[in-house]
C-alpha positions as CSV (number, residue, x, y, z in Angstrom):
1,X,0.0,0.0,0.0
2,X,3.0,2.6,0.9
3,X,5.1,1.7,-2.2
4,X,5.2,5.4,-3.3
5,X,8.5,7.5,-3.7
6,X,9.8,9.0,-1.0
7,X,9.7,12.6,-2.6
8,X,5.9,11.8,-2.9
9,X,5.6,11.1,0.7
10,X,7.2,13.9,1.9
11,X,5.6,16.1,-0.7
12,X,9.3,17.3,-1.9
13,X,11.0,17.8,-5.3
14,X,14.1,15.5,-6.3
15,X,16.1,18.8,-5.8
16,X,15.4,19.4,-1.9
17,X,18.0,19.7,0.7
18,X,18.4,17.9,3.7
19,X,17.2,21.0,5.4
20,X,13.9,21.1,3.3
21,X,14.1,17.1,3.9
22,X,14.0,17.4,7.8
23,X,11.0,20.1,7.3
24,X,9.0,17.9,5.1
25,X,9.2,15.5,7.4
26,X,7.5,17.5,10.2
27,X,5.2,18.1,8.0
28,X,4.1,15.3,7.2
29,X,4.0,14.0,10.6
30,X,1.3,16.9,11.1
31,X,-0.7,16.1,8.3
32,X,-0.7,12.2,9.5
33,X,-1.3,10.8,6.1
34,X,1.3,8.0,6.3
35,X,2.3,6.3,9.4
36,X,5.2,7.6,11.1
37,X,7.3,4.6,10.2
38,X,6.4,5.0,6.2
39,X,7.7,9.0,6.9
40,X,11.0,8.4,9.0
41,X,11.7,4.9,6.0
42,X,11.0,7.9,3.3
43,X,13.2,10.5,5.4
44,X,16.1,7.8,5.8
45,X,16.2,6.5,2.2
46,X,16.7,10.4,1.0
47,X,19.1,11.6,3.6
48,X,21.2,8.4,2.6
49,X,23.1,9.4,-0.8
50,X,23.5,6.0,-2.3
51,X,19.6,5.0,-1.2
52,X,18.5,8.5,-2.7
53,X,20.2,7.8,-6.1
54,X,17.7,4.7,-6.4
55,X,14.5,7.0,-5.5
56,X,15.9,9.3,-8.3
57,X,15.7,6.9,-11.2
58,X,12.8,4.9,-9.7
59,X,10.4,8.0,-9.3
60,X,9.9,8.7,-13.2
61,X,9.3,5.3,-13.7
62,X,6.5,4.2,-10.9
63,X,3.3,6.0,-12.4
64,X,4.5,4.1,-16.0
65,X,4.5,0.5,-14.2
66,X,1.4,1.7,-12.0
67,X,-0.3,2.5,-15.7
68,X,1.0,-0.5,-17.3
69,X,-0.5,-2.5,-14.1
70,X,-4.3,-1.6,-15.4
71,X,-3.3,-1.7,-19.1
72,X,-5.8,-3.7,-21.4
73,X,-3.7,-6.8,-22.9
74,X,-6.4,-8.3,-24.4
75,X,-4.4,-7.7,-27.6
76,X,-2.0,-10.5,-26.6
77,X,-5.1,-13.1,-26.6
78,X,-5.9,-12.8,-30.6
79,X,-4.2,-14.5,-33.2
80,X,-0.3,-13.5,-34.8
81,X,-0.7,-11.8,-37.9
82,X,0.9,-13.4,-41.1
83,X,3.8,-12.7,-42.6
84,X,3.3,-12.6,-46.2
85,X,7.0,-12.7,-48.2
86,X,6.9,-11.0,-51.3
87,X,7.9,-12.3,-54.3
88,X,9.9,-9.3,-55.0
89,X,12.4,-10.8,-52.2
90,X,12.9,-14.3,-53.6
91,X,16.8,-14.3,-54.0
92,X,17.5,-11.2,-52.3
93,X,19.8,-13.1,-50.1
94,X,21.8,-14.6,-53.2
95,X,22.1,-11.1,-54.8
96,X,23.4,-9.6,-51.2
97,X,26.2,-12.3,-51.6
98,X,27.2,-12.0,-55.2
99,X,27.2,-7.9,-54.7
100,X,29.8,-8.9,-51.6
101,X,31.6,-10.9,-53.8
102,X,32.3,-8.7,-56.7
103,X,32.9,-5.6,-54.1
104,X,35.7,-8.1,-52.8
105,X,37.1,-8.7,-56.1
106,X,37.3,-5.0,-56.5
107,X,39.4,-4.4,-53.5
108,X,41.8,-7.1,-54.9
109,X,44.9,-6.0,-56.1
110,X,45.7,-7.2,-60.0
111,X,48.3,-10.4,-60.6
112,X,51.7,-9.4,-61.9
113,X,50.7,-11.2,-64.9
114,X,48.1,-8.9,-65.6
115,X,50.1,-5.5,-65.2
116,X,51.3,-4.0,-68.5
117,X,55.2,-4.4,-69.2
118,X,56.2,-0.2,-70.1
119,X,59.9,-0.9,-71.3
């Protein structure tokens, strides 16, 4: 039930310093909307630097999973589409290897045998 952020707990931005920390946290004692345990976990987690780097990235991404959690996926229930191959593809692969080919040949250096003799 208390999985929120701790900024959102605290009613703070991600920018707040321990000093607006500490007041938020008397705040929200007054207002009584979270148990005092859910407040001083929320106030511990930010005033710890490694523990607040975690609430950072985590607080974009908690309203996308709590979206995705009542998402309609009734989508994945139906049938997977065909894949139709056109016929304008049939040998593509072969004429992706002979194109590799002749570039290689290109990049070959001529036999002696071939070079011109300018006496």
């Amino acid at each position: 039930m208390y999985g929120k952020n701790p900024y959102d707990i605290l009613g703070i931005s991600q920018v707040a310093s321990k000093a607006e920390i500490t007041k938020a946290v008397a705040i929200a004692m007054k207002r009584k909307q979270y148990p005092v345990d859910v407040i001083a976990k929320a106030q511990k987690s930010l005033m710890k630097p490694s523990e607040r780097i975690i609430a950072d990235y985590l607080r974009p991404i908690l309203p996308i999973i709590k979206r995705f959690k009542y998402s309609d996926l009734s989508a994945l229930n139906q049938p997977e589409p065909r894949l139709i191959l056109l016929s304008e593809f049939d040998g593509l692969e072969q004429a992706i290897a002979k194109a590799s080919q002749e570039a290689q040949l290109e990049r070959e250096p001529l036999p002696d045998s071939f070079m011109p003799a300018f006496d």
